[in-house]
Structures are given as structure tokens and as C-alpha cells.
C-alpha positions in Angstrom: 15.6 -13.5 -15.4 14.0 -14.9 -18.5 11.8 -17.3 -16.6 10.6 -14.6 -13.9 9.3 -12.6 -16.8 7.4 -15.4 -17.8 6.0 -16.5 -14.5 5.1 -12.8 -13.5 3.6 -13.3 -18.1 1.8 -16.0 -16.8 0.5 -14.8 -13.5 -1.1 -11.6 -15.0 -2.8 -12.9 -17.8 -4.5 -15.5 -15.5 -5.0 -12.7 -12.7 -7.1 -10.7 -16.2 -8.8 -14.3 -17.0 -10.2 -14.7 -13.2 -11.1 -10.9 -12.9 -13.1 -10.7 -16.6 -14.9 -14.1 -15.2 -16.0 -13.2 -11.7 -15.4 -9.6 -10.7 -17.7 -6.5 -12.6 -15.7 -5.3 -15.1 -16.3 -1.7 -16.1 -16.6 -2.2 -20.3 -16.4 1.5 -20.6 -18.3 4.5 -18.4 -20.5 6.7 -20.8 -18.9 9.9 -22.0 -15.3 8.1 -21.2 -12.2 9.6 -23.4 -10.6 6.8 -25.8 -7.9 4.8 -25.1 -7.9 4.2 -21.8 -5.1 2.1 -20.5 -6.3 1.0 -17.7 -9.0 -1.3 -16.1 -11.8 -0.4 -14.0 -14.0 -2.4 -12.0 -17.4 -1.5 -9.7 -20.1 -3.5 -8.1 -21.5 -5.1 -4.7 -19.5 -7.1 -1.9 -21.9 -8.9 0.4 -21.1 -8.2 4.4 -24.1 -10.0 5.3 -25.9 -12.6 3.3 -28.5 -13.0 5.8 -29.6 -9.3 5.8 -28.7 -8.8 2.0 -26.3 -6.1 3.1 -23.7 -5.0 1.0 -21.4 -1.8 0.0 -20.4 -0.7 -3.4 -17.3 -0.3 -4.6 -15.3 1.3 -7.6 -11.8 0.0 -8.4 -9.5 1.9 -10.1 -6.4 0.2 -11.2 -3.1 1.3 -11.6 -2.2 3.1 -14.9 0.6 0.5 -15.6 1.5 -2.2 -18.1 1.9 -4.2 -14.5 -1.2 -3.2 -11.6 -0.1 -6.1 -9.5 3.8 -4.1 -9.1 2.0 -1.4 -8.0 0.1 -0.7 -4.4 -3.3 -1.2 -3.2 -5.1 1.8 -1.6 -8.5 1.6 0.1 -10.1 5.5 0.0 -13.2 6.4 2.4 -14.9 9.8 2.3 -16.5 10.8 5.8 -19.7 12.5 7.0 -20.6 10.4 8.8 -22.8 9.5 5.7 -20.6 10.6 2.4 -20.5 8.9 -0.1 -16.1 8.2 -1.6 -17.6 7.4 -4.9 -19.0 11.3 -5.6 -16.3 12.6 -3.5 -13.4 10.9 -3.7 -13.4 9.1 -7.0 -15.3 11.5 -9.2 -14.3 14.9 -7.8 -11.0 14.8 -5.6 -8.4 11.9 -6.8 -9.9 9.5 -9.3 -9.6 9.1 -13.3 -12.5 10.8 -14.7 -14.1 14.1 -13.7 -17.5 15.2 -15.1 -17.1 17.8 -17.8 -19.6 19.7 -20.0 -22.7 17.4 -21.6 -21.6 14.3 -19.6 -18.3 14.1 -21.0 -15.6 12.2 -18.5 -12.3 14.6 -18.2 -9.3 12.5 -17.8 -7.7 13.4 -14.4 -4.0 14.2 -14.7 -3.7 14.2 -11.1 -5.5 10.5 -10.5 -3.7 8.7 -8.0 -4.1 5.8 -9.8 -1.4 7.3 -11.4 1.1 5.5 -8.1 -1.6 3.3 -7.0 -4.2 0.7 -7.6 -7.4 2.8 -6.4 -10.2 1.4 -4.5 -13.3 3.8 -3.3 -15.8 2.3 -1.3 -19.2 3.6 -0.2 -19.6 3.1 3.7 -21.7 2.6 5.7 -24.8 1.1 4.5 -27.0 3.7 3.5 -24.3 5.6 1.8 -24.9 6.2 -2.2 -25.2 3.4 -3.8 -25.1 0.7 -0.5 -27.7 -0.9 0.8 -29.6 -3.2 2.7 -33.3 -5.0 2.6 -33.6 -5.1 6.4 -34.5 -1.7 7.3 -33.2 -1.8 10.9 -29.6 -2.0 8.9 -29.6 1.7 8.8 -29.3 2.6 11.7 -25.1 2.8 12.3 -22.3 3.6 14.3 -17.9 3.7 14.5 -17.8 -0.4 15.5 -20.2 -1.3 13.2 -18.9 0.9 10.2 -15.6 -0.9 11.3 -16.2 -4.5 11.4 -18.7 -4.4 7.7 -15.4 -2.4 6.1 -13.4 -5.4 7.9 -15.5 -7.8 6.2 -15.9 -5.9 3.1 -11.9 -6.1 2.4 -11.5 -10.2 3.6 -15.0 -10.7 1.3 -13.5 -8.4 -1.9 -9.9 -10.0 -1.5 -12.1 -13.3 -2.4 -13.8 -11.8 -5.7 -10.0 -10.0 -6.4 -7.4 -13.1 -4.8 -4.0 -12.0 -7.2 -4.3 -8.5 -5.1 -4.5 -10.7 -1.6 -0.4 -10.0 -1.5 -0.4 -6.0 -2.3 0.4 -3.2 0.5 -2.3 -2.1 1.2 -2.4 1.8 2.4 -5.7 3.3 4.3 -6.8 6.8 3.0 -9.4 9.3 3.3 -10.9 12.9 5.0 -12.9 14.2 7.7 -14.9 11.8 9.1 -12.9 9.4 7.9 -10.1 10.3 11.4 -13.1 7.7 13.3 -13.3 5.3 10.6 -9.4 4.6 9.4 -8.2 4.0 12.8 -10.8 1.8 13.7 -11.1 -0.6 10.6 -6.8 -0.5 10.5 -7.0 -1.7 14.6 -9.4 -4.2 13.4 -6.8 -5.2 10.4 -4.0 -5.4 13.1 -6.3 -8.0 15.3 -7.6 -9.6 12.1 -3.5 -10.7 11.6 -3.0 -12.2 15.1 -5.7 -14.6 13.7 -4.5 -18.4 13.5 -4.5 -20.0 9.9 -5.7 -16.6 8.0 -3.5 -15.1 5.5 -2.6 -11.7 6.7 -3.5 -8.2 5.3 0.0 -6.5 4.6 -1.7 -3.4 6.7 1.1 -0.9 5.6 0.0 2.8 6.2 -2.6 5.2 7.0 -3.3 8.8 5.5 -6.2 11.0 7.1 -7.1 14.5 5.8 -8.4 16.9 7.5 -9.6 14.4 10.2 -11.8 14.9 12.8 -9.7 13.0 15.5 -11.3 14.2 18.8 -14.3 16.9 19.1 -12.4 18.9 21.9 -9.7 19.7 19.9 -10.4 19.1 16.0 -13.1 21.8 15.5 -12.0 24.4 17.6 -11.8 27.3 14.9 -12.1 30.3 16.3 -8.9 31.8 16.2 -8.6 30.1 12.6 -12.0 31.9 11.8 -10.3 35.5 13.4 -7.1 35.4 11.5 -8.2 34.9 8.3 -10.8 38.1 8.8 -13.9 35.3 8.7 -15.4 36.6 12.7 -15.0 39.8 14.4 -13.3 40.5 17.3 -16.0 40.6 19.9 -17.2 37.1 18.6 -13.5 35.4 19.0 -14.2 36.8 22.6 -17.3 35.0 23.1 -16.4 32.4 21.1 -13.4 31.1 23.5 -15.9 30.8 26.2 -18.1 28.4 24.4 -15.8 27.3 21.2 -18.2 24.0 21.0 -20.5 22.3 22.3 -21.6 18.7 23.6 -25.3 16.9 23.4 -27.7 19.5 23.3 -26.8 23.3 22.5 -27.5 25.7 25.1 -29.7 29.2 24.1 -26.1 30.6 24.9 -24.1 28.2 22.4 -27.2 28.7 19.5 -26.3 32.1 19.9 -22.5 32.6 19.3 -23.1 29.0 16.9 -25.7 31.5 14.8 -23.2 34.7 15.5 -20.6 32.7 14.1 -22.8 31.9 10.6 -23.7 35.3 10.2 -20.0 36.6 10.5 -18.9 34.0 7.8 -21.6 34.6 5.4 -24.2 31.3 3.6 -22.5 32.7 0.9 -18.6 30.8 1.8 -18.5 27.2 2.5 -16.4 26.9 6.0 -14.9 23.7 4.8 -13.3 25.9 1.9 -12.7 30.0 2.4 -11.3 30.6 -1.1 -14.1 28.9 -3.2 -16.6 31.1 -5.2 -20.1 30.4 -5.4 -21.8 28.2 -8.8 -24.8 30.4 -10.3 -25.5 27.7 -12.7 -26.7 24.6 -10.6 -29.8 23.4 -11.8 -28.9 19.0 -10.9 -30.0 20.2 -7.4 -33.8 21.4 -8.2 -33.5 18.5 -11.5 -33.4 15.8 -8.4 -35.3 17.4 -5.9 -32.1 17.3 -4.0 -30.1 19.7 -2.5 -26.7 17.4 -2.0 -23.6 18.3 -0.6 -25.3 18.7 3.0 -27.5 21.4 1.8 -25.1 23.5 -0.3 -25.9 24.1 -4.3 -22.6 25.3 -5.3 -22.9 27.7 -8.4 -20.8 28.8 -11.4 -17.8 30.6 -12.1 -16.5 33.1 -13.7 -14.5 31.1 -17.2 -11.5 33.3 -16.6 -10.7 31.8 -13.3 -11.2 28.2 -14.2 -7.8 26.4 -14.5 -6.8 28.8 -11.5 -8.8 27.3 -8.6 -11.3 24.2 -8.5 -14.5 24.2 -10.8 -17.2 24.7 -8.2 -20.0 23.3 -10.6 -18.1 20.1 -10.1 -20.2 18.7 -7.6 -23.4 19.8 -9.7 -22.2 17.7 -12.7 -21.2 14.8 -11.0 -24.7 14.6 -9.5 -26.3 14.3 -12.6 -23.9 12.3 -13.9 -24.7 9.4 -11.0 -28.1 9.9 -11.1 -27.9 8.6 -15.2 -29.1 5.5 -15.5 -26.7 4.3 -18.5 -23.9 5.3 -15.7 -25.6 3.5 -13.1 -25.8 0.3 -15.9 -22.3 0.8 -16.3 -20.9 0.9 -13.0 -23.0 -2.4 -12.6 -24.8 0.6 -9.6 -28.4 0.3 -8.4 -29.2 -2.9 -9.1 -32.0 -3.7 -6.3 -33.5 -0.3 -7.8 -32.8 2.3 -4.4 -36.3 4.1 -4.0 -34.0 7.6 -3.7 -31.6 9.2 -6.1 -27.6 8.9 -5.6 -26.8 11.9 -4.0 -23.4 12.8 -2.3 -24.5 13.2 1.5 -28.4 12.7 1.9 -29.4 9.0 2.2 -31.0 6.5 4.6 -28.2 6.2 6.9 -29.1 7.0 10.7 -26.1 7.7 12.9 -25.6 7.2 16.3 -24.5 10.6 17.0 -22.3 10.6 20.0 -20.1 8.3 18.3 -18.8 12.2 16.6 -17.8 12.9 20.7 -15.2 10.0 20.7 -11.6 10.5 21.1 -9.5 8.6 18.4 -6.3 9.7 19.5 -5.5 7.4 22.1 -6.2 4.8 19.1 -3.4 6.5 16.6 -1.2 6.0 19.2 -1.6 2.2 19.3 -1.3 2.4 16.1 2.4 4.3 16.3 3.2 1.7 18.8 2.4 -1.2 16.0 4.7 0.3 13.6 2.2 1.8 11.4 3.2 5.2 9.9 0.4 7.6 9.5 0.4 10.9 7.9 -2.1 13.6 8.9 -2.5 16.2 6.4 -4.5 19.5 6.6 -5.5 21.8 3.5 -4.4 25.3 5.1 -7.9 27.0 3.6 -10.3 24.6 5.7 -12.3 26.2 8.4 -14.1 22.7 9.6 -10.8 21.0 10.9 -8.3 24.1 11.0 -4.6 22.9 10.4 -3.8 24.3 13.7 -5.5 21.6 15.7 -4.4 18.8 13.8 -0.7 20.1 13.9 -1.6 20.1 17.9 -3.0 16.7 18.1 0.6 15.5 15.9 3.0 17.5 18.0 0.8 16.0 21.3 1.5 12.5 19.8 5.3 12.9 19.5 5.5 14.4 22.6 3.7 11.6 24.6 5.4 8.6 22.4 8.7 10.5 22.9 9.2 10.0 18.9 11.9 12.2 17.5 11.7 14.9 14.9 13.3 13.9 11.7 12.7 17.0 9.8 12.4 20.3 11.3 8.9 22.2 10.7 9.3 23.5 7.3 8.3 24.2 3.3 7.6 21.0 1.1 7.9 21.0 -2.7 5.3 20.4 -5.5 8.0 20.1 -8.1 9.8 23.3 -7.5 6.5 25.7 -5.8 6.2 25.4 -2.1 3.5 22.3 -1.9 2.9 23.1 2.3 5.0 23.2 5.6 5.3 19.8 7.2 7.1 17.8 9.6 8.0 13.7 10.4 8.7 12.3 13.5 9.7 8.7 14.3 12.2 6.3 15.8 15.7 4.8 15.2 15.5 1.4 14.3 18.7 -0.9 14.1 20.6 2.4 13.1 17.8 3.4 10.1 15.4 6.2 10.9 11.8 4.8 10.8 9.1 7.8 10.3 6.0 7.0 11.6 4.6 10.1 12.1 4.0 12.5 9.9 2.2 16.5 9.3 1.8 18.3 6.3 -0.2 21.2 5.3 -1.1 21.7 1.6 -1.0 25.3 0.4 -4.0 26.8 -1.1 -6.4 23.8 -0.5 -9.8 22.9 1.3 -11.1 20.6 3.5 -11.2 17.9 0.7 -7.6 18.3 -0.7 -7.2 16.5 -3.6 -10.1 18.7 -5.2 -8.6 21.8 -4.2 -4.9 21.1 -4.8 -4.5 18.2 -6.9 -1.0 18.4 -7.8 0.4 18.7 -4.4 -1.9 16.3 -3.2 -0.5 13.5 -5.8 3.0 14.6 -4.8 2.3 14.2 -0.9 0.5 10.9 -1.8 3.8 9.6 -3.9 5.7 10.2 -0.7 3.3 9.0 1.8 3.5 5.2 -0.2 7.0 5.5 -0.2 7.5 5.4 3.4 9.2 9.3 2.8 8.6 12.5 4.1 6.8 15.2 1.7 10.1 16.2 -0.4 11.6 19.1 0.6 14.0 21.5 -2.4 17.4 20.3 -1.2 16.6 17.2 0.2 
């Protein structure tokens, strides 16, 4: 017992010495609150030496007297083009959030909190990534894959005592293509001779776009929360979306459809009010989160719903160049300013066409357990067609419902509805699959419920469906 302790002693304190000698530790992050207990680290991992290609990273780790007990989790925000640093470390489920006067806000709801955290900006051309070779830029799914592939064998290197951790998959929207592609990549990676294998152990996807046919279809989302009018739910069943090139007909119910909803409510969030203070936007010549400045509140409500300004603050806040020094960011000197969305990135666009579901269900059929979650307020990928794509998936792997359709708990207030499915296993139940809604939140869940998106994350690592009151 005695000489465990000692070994694990030993093994940390060297794992410290290696990281503070060769991996870009994070002295402190300007406007930071004191005492911070845990370490941070952010920097470069080359995926191509030849092209001087690499993505950025910012590693978060677990708020723990002992990170290496705890699990790894890789997070990637979609897009295509979007950058998990502004998103998904600064504004949805990292440490620090962006207060008044550049002052960081400690997160009670980080999910480094269960987890070692790592947010990486992909592809190239996202945020802070780069390239020299111009023709870099130009991207699609199978590239995206194999650089995060290479990325995670390349950042084990730099980061070796973590080479031995779980390691979950994570992230939203776009992030349905990428996921499932690098973790199929991860499962071939392991059949490898003489590698040491990547302890691949889960996968969570918000709000994913899975497959255009079905994800997007919002129109009877749109009609029953009183977003479109009756005649355009009409219309909009014969064209609900489109392929390639929109027809004059499609521009037309498309246009109809914006016109219903208002430029004034953001379809990926209905409930969120407008910011009437944003001035990073005009500051930067920028206009950053795909063309939406999102304006103040009212101070009464804040503390009730998410602080819209957010996003505004944690532009300026990247765009600082003693933050940029600090997160070891921007080295090369990027002839554009960080911004959350808008960079040199050039998508192949009909890789948004391609159907990842046949992919989860390899993944099912390798054992992996994936959780899809929805925020229940998000017009962009409407619960409804996720919780079709799941209940499609059960049907056609014949898994069998665990858990009937039903509430989940955020401590003791109703966190969602969800449901697991799965298979019996030397007579244990083994969930792999898994749907949850969160109550009250937006396409990017962890920004718009953060409690009940740390209390569905504690359960997705433990292998458990989202806790239900008597259960």
C-alpha cells in the first residue's frame, strides 16, 4: 500500500518534471483569478513537418491533487471551420470565461472538474492553426480525420504519462462528421502491429449533424414552437432542404423561413436575447460568430439564462496579444485576427451531404458507447431528428432499451428526457447507445445549460445513463 503511494509519488512528480521541460506550460492567463489549482498547458503539434502544418491546442487538466487518476477528453467544436478554443473552452465547458475589463471568471461548471480537458482547433485554418503552404487550406472529412489522427499519436509524444488514460471523444454540430471519423480512424490505428494502442473509450456528439436528410429537417420544430406560420410548414414539407444548388423555389420558402423567424433570434438558440453592447465586432473589423454580433442584456436576467455578450468578450479577449503570449498562440504572426468562425479555411462542401450514420453503427458494433445529446431550444439540429436517427440505430442493431423514454435529474430539477439502449453481455447490461435532451439549452449546450451539461458529462464517463430521481 505504502509502496504504491510512493511509486504513483514518484511517477507524478516526474510526469510535472517532463511536462514543465518539453510541453508549453501556461504560467498564468492574464486577468486569471488566484490560486488556481490546476495546470494548464497550450501550444502547436506539428501534423506535417514538410508543410509546417500544425493545430493548436489548449489543455486543461483535471482539478485534482492526482490528473493522471482522472480521464482524458479530446473536445472539437464544428462548423465546418469553428474554432473549440472560443467555443468550447472559453464559452461552453472550460475553466475561465471572460468577464468585465478582461477579467477570467472561474467556471463552476468546467468539465475539468471530472476530466483532464483537451480543446483542439481543427482543421487547419481554424483560429489559431495554421499552415505556410497555402494549398493547405483547402479541406475536407478524411483529411480533417487523419491530421486529428496524427495530432493525438504526435501530442501523446510531447504528453507520454497520459499515453495510458481513457480517452473520451466530445463535441457539437459539425463535430457528428468529424468524431466518427477520427474514432474509426483510432479503431484501425489499434489493429496496427507494434503501436501502443489508444484506449478509444467513448464518444459524445451534441447536437450533431449526422446526415443532411434527416438532421436539419426543422420545420415542424420551427411550427410548434410558434417560430413559422402555418402556410410556410405547408410549403416547407415540400422542399424542407435542399442539395447542391438552391432552386428559385427553395430560395424562396429558405428566405420565407428567415423572415418568419426574425434576424433578430439566432435559430441555433430560440430563447437567447440580443447584446446591444457589442463593439469587439466593429473593434476587429470582424463580425464573428458566422455573421451574428450578439448584444447586451438586460442585468436582471443575467444569472437566469447565458450572458449573450459572451462571445463579444471572449473575442477581444483572443485577439489580446499578452493572451496570445500566454497561450504560447500566434507565433508565426497570422496576417488575420482570431476570430471564432471566419478564417482561411476552404471546405469542400459536399462533404456536409455525407451520411455518418452508417459509420455510428460500426462504431456500436465495436463496442463503443456513444451518447447523442440534443439541447431542446436548438432550431439548427432539432432534438426530434436526432432522437429519430437514435431510435433508427436501435432498431436496425436490434439493441435493447434499458431505460424507458423518460425525465433525467440535474440534482433534484428535471435535467432532460433520455433514453439508453444496449446489449447483454455475459449477464451485465452493456449501454452503448444513448439519447438525452437537455432542458432549456441551445445548440451549444454547455453554454446554455451548464449544470446539466456537467451532470450528463459525469455520467456519459461513467459508462451510466443520465441519472434518473429513483434510480
Amino acid at each position: 500500500m505504502a509502496l504504491g503511494f510512493i511509486l504513483e509519488a514518484i511517477s507524478f512528480f516526474l510526469f510535472q518534471l517532463y511536462s514543465k521541460s518539453f510541453a508549453e506550460l501556461i504560467t498564468a492567463l492574464p486577468g486569471q483569478p488566484a490560486n488556481v489549482s490546476f495546470k494548464q498547458y497550450s501550444g502547436y503539434i506539428a501534423t506535417d513537418d514538410q508543410h509546417a502544418r500544425a493545430l493548436f491546442y489548449y489543455f486543461v487538466e483535471a482539478e485534482t491533487a492526482h490528473p493522471l487518476s482522472r480521464p482524458l477528453t479530446l473536445w472539437l467544436n464544428g462548423g465546418p471551420g469553428c474554432s473549440s478554443l472560443g467555443f468550447g473552452a472559453f464559452m461552453e465547458n472550460g475553466p475561465f470565461q471572460p468577464g468585465e475589463n478582461g477579467i477570467l471568471v472561474k467556471n463552476k461548471h468546467s468539465w475539468n472538474i471530472e476530466s483532464n480537458m483537451l480543446y483542439v482547433e481543427s482543421p487547419i485554418g481554424v483560429g489559431f492553426s495554421y499552415s505556410n503552404t497555402s494549398s493547405n487550406y483547402f479541406w475536407n472529412d478524411t483529411r480533417t480525420a487523419e491530421d486529428n489522427l496524427r495530432f493525438i499519436v504526435n501530442w501523446f509524444e510531447e504528453f507520454p504519462y497520459y499515453k495510458d488514460s481513457e480517452l473520451f471523444l466530445t463535441g457539437e454540430s459539425y463535430a457528428g462528421h468529424y468524431i466518427p471519423q477520427l474514432a474509426a480512424l483510432l479503431v484501425e490505428y489499434n489493429k496496427r502491429p507494434n503501436i501502443r494502442p489508444i484506449k478509444l473509450k467513448a464518444i459524445a456528439l451534441g447536437n450533431p449533424l449526422l446526415d443532411l436528410d434527416i438532421s436539419v429537417l426543422a420545420g415542424d420544430y420551427l411550427w410548434s414552437h410558434g417560430a413559422i406560420s402555418d402556410d410556410t410548414l405547408i410549403i416547407r414539407y415540400l422542399r424542407e432542404y435542399y442539395h447542391g444548388q438552391l432552386s428559385k423555389e427553395c430560395k424562396d420558402v429558405f428566405n420565407r423561413v428567415l423572415d418568419e423567424i426574425s434576424g433578430d433570434v439566432d435559430k441555433g438558440n430560440l430563447l437567447m436575447p440580443k447584446c446591444l453592447s457589442s463593439n469587439s465586432a466593429q473593434q476587429f473589423g470582424l463580425k464573428g460568430l458566422q455573421g451574428k454580433i450578439y448584444a447586451e442584456i438586460d442585468r436582471r436576467t443575467r444569472g437566469t439564462i447565458p450572458d449573450p455578450c459572451l462571445p463579444d468578450r471572449i473575442l477581444t479577449y483572443l485577439n489580446n496579444p499578452q493572451v496570445q503570449k500566454a497561450l504560447h498562440a500566434n507565433t508565426t504572426h497570422l496576417p488575420y485576427y482570431w476570430d471564432f468562425c471566419s478564417g482561411p479555411l476552404v471546405y469542400q462542401v459536399d462533404n456536409l451531404d455525407m451520411d455518418l450514420i452508417p459509420l455510428i453503427a460500426y462504431l456500436l458494433e465495436q463496442d463503443i458507447p456513444i451518447l447523442l445529446y440534443s439541447g431542446d431550444q436548438d432550431a439548427k439540429v432539432p432534438l426530434t431528428q436526432t432522437r429519430l436517427i437514435t431510435n433508427n440505430l436501435a432498431k436496425d442493431l436490434k439493441l435493447v432499451p434499458f431505460t424507458k423514454y423518460g425525465t433525467w435529474y440535474d440534482k433534484e430539477q428535471v435535467g432532460g428526457w433520455s433514453q439508453s439502449f444496449g446489449r447483454l453481455r455475459e449477464g451485465m447490461n452493456l449501454t452503448l447507445l444513448t439519447f438525452a435532451t437537455v432542458r432549456g439549452a441551445a445548440h451549444e449546450v454547455p453554454f446554455t445549460s451548464p449544470s446539466q451539461a456537467l451532470t450528463l458529462f459525469k455520467s456519459f464517463l461513467s459508462g451510466s445513463p443520465p441519472p434518473r430521481l429513483h434510480e
